[in-house]
C-alpha positions in Angstrom: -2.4 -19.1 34.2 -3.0 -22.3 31.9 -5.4 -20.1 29.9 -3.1 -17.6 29.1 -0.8 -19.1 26.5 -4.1 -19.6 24.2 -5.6 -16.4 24.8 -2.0 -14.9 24.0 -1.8 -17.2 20.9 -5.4 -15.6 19.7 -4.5 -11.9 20.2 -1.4 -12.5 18.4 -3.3 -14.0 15.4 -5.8 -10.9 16.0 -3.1 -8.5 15.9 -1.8 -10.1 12.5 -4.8 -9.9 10.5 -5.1 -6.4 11.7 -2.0 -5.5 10.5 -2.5 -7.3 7.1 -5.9 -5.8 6.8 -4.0 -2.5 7.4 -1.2 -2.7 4.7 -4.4 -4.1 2.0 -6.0 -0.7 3.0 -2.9 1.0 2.5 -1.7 -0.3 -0.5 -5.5 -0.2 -2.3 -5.3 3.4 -1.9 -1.9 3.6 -3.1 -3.1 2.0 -6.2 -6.3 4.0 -6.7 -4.2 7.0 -6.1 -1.5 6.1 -9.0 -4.3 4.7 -11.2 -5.7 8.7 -10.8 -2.7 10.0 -11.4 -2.3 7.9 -14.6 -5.6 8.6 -15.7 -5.3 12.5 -15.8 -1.4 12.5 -16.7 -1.2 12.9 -20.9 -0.3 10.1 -22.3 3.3 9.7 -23.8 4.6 8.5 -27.0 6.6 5.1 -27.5 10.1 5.9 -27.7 9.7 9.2 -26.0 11.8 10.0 -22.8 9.3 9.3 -19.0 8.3 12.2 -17.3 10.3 13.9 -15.0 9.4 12.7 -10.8 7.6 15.4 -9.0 9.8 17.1 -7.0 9.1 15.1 -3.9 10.4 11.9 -5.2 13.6 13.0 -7.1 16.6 11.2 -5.3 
């Protein structure tokens, strides 16, 4: 049982960079996904009101 705490210890680090890894993944493709969006959305003057939120994100 004396080798448990360590091996514990290592799948808890495991388990945290595989989460981290996870939310980079995540957030990269939120970011590719918005970056697309802002690409192919007209651009809008200065001054000028923002768009209105898709429907699935009013509040």
């Amino acid at each position: 049982m004396k080798h448990f705490g360590r091996a514990s210890r290592r799948m808890d680090l495991f388990g945290l960079a595989l989460l981290v890894s996870m939310m980079g993944v995540l957030w990269l493709q939120h970011a590719t996904r918005a970056a697309e969006a802002a690409a192919h959305s007209p651009p809008t003057a200065i001054g000028s009101a923002a768009p209105e939120a898709p429907e699935g994100l009013r509040l």
